[in-house]
N, C-alpha and C positions, 0 to 999 in steps of 0.2 A: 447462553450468550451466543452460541455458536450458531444457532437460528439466526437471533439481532442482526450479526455482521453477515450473513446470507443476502439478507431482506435489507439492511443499507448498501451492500457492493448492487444489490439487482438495482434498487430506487436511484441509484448513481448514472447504469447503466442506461436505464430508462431515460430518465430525465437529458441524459447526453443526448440519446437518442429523438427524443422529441425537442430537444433546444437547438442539438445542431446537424440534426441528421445524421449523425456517426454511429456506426455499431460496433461497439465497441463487444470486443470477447476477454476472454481470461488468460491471454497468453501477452507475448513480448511486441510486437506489434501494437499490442492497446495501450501495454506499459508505458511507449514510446509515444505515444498520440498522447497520453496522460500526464506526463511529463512536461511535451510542451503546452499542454492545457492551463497548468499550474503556473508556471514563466510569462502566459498572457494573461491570467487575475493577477500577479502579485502585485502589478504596479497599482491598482486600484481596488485591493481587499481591505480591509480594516479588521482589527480586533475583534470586532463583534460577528462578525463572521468565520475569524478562524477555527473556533470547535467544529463547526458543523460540518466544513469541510474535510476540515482535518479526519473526521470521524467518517464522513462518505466515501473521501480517497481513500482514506486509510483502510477500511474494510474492502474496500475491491482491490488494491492491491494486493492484502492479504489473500484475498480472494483466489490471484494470479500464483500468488507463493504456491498456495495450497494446490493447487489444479496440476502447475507445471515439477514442484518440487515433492509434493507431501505435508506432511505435517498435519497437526491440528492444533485448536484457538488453547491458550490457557493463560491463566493468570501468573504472571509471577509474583514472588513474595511482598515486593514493592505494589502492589497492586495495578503494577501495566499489563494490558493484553499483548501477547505475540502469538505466532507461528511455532509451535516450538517440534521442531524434527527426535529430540530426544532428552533426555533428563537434564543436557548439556549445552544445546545447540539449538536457539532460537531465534527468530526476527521480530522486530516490532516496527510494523508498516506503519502505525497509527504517528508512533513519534519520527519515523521518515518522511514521512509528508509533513509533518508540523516544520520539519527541520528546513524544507526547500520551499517550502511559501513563506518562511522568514529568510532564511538565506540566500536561494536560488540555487542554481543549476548547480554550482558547487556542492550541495548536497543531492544528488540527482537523485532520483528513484529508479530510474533506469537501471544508474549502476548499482546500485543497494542489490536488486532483483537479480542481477547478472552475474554479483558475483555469492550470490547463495550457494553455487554446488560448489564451488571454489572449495570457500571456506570451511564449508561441511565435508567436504570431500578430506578435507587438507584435517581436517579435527577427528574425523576418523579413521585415519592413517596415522595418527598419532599414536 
């Protein structure tokens, strides 16, 4: 699976690239351009397209995790993908994006992303 969300964060990246001209990279700056990317489909996504994006974000962002934090893709029990740093301590970009293309900025991605070493920092001090 870990190939799959490779090869959808790159087709994400691509396709940004050839729709809007943007190059986007794997760090906080794309995060941020990604973000507001999501605030200008919501008003006019439907259902029927939220897997697919949800699944395109979702895999570049984790993308972002991975580059900037660590971690590798694993399933948990429940059978959701995340990020997981250690036996203990994971993200799940895939249900972060689902959460702010239905919510918005309130759920942001940015901050999701930002504050990963926070928490991990803060879980391993424990």
């Amino acid at each position: 699976m870990e190939q799959k969300f490779k090869d959808l964060s790159s087709h994400f990246i691509a396709t940004i690239a050839r729709d809007s001209g943007v190059e986007l990279s794997l760090d906080r700056t794309s995060v941020a351009w990604t973000e507001e990317f999501i605030e200008r489909l919501r008003p006019v996504i439907d259902e029927t397209l939220m897997d697919g994006l949800s699944s395109s974000i979702g895999a570049y962002l984790g993308e972002c995790i991975r580059a900037s934090y660590g971690g590798e893709w694993r399933q948990s029990e429940d059978g959701a993908w995340g990020v997981y740093f250690d036996d203990l301590n994971a993200a799940y970009p895939f249900a972060k994006v689902q959460k702010q293309l239905r919510n918005g900025i309130e759920d942001s991605i940015l901050s999701f992303y930002e504050v990963i070493p926070i928490v991990f920092l803060k879980s391993n001090d424990a």
